[in-house]
N, C-alpha and C positions, 0 to 999 in steps of 0.2 A: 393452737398457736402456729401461726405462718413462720415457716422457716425462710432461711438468709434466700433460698434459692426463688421463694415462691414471693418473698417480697422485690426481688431483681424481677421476675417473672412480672410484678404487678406493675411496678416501674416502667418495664417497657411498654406494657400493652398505654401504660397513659400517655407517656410519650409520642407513640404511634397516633393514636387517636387523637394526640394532638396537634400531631402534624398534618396530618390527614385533613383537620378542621383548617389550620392555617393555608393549604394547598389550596383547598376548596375554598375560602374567603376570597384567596387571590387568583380566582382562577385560573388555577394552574393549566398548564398545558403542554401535553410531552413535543421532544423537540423533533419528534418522529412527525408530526402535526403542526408543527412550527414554522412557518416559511421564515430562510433566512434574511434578516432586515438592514432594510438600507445604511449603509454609513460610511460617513464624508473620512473614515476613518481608517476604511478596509484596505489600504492600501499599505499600511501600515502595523496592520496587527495581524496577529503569527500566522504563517501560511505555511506548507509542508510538500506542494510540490507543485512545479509548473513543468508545463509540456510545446510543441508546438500542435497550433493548427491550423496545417498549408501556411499561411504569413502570418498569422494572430497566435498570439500566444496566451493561453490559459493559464491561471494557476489558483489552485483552493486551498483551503485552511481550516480555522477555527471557525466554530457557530455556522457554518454554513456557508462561509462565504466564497463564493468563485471569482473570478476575475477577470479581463481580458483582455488586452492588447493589440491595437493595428499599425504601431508606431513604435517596434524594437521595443517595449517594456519603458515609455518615456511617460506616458500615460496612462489610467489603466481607468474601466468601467465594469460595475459591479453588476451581474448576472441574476436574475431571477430562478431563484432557487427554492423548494417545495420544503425542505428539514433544514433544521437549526443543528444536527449536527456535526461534530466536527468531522472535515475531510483528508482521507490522508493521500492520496492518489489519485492521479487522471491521465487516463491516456484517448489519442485520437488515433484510429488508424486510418483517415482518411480525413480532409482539410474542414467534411460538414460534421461527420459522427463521430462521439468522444463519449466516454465514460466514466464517473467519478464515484469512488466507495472510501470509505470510512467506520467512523461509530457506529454504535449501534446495528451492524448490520446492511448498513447500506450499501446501496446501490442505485446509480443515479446515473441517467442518460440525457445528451443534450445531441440534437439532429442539424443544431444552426450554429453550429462552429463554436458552441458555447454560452450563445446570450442566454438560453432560457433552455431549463433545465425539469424533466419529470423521474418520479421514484417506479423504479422497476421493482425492488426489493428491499425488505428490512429484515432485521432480526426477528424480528416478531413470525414470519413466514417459515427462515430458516429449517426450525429444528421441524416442524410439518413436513419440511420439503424431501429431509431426509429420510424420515419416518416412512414415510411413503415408498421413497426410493428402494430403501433398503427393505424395509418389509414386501415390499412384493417380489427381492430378489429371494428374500428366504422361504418364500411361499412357493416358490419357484423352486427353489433349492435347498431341502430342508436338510439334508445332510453339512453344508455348509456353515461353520461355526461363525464365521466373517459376517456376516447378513442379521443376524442377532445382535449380535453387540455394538455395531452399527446404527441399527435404529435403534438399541437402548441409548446411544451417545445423541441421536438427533430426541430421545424422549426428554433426555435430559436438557437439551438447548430448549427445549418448550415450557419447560418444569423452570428453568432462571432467567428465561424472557429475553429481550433483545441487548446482551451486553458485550457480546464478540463483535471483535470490530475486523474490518478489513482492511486488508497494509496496504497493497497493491493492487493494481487491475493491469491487465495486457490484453490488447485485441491483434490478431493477426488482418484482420481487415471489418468490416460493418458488418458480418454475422458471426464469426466464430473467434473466441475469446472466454481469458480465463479473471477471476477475480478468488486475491488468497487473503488468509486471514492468520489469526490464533488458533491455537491447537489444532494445526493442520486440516484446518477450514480451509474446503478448496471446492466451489465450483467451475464449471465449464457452460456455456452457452453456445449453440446451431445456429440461435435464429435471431441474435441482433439483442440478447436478454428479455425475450418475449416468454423463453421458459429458464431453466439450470437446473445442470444435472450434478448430484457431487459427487467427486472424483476421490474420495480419500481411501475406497479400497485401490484404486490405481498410482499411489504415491508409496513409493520406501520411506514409512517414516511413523516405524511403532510407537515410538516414546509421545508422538501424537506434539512434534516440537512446534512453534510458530515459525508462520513461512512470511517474510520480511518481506521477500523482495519476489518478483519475476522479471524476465529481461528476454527479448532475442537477440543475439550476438550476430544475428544473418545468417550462420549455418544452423544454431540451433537452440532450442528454447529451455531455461536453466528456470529452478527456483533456489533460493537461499533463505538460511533463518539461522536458528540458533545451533549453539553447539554443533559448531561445523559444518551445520547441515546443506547441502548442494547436491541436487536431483535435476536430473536432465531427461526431457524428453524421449522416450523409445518408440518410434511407431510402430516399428513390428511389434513390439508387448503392449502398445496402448498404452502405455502408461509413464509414471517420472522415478526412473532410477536413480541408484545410489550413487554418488558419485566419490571418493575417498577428498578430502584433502587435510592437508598437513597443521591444523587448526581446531581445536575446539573452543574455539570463544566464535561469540555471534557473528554471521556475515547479514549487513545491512543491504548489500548494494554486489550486481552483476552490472558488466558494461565489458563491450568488444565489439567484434567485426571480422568474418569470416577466417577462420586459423588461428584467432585469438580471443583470450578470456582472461579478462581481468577481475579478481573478486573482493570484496574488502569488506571489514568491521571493525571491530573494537580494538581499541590502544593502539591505532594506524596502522593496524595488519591490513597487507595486500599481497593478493599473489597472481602469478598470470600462468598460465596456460597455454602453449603454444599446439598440444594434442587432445583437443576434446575434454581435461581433465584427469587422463593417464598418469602427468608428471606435472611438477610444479616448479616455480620460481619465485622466492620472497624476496617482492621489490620495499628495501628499506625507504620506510618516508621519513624515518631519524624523530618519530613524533611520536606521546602517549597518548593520543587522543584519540577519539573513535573519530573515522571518516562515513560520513553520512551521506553524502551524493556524490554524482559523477556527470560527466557530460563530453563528448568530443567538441575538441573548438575547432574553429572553421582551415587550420590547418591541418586536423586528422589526429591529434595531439591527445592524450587524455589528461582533463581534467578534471581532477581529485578533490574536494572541500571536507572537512573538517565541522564539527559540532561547538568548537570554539572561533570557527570560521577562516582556517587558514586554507589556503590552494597551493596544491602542490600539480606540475606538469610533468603525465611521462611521454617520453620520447618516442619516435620509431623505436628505437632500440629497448626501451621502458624503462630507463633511468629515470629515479624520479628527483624533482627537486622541490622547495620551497617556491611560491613564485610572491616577491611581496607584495603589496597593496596598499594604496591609499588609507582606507578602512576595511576595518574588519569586524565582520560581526558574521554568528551562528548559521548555518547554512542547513537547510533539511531538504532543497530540492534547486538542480540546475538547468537551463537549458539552452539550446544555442537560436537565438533570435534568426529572424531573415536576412539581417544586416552584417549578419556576423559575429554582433556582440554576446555576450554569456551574460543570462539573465540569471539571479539567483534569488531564492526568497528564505525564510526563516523567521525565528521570534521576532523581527522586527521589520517583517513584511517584506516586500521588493527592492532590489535593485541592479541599475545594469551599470556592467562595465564596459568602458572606454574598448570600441572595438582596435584590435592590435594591428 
């Protein structure tokens, strides 16, 4: 007689099997394989961050979609893209070469300002990449307990397929540049992402936290994630140190500018930084909401958005205040047009404000 476990047992394997039949009817087709498809619609449905590039402004999203702009964010034309999945990040260090990573593992380059777009890397690649990596540093160094457990962490991204996705990407110019993820998923690329290297023995961050954000501030290059976490650049150690702040709930977003560092997450925490990090200042936004982007406006100003979509402005001094709006809606990524205006996108896609 089948017991309760081995009839739950039998149940699934039909299920599976019958899904399996359904996929294959409809030929299915993963979204790693999936070029993203045109629509009259993309302008409006959920996006997560936009960037510039040189005048044209970019910005991606859900299913794949890119975007782009040569008219301050008035119009926008949808980009040829090779994956249907979704995008969380792009950055351009230069007006032609830009980068864009997301689900699944992605990784995505475009060399013409953004119209048209090929995959450097997926998930699917990842946990090999490590495996390799790190196996040969322990083959190399077998005394070394780091290099083991390492590539058992890349065996294991090979063992549950491509489902880490990537939060951020940052280029310091068209060959060297960093792209982070989940569970302190962090490669580095030399050559323009023709190879990557992963950098997670060169990061302080055992609990293995997710890293949200990367940012340069012009003196120096930060990551943020969770549970307080913010690691800075050391070139002399090669690698991203610890850095203390006064917070343990998640930081979303870095943003600053030579001498200063502004950091922010969850329930409108922000704080700045006037010494690399040493010490801090909590700038009250008088708000419980997580702030999710950021972007200097064309007076040198920082501005602050909200997950419920409100902006806040700090000052030279970093006062910050409310600043109100016409409309308000969810904000996930900002950025400052040619013209001046502040281009913002989220759940219900683009739009620009009225330059001030």
């Amino acid at each position: 007689m089948c017991s309760v476990r081995q009839y739950v047992r039998l149940a699934l394997c039909a299920t599976l099997v019958l899904l399996q039949a359904v996929a294959q009817a409809a030929g299915f087709v993963d979204v790693l394989e999936l070029p993203a498809k045109p629509s009259a619609l993309a302008q409006r449905s959920p996006l997560l961050d936009v960037t510039r590039a040189g005048e044209r402004l970019v910005a991606v999203g859900h299913r794949g979609h890119i975007l782009y702009s040569d008219d301050a964010g008035q119009s926008w034309q949808q980009a040829a893209v090779p994956v249907s999945s979704d995008l969380n990040a792009v950055h351009f260090p230069t007006a032609e070469q830009g980068w864009a990573v997301g689900n699944d593992g992605v990784i995505l380059h475009s060399s013409d300002a953004g119209a048209n777009w090929s995959k450097q890397l997926d998930g699917r690649d990842i946990g090999a990449l490590l495996v390799e990596h790190y196996g040969a540093l322990a083959s190399a160094e077998p005394t070394n307990e780091d290099w083991p457990r390492l590539a058992a962490e890349g065996q294991r991204l090979v063992e549950e397929g491509a489902d880490k996705p990537f939060l951020d990407v940052w280029f310091a110019d068209a060959k060297r540049g960093y792209a982070v993820g989940v569970f302190n998923l962090i490669l580095a690329t030399v050559d323009g992402g023709r190879s990557w290297t992963p950098l997670q023995d060169r990061t302080d961050n055992p609990q293995g936290l997710h890293l949200n954000a990367i940012a340069w501030t012009g003196d120096a290059l930060y990551l943020a994630g969770e549970q307080g976490l913010l690691r800075k650049w050391d070139a002399a150690q090669e690698r991203f140190v610890a850095v203390e702040t006064p917070y343990q709930g998640s930081f979303f977003g870095v943003i600053g500018r030579p001498g200063e560092l502004l950091v922010y997450g969850l329930r409108g925490h922000v704080f700045r930084s006037s010494d690399g990090g040493v010490s801090w200042n909590e700038l009250d936004s008088g708000l419980q909401v997580s702030i999710t982007a950021a972007a200097l406006d064309a007076r040198g100003d920082y501005r602050l958005f909200t997950q419920a979509g409100h902006m806040l402005r700090a000052s030279a001094e970093a006062a910050l205040q409310v600043v109100p709006q016409a409309q308000q809606s969810p904000v996930a990524g900002a950025s400052l047009a040619a013209n001046g205006a502040l281009v913002l996108v989220g759940g219900r896609g683009v739009r620009a404000l009225p330059v001030e």
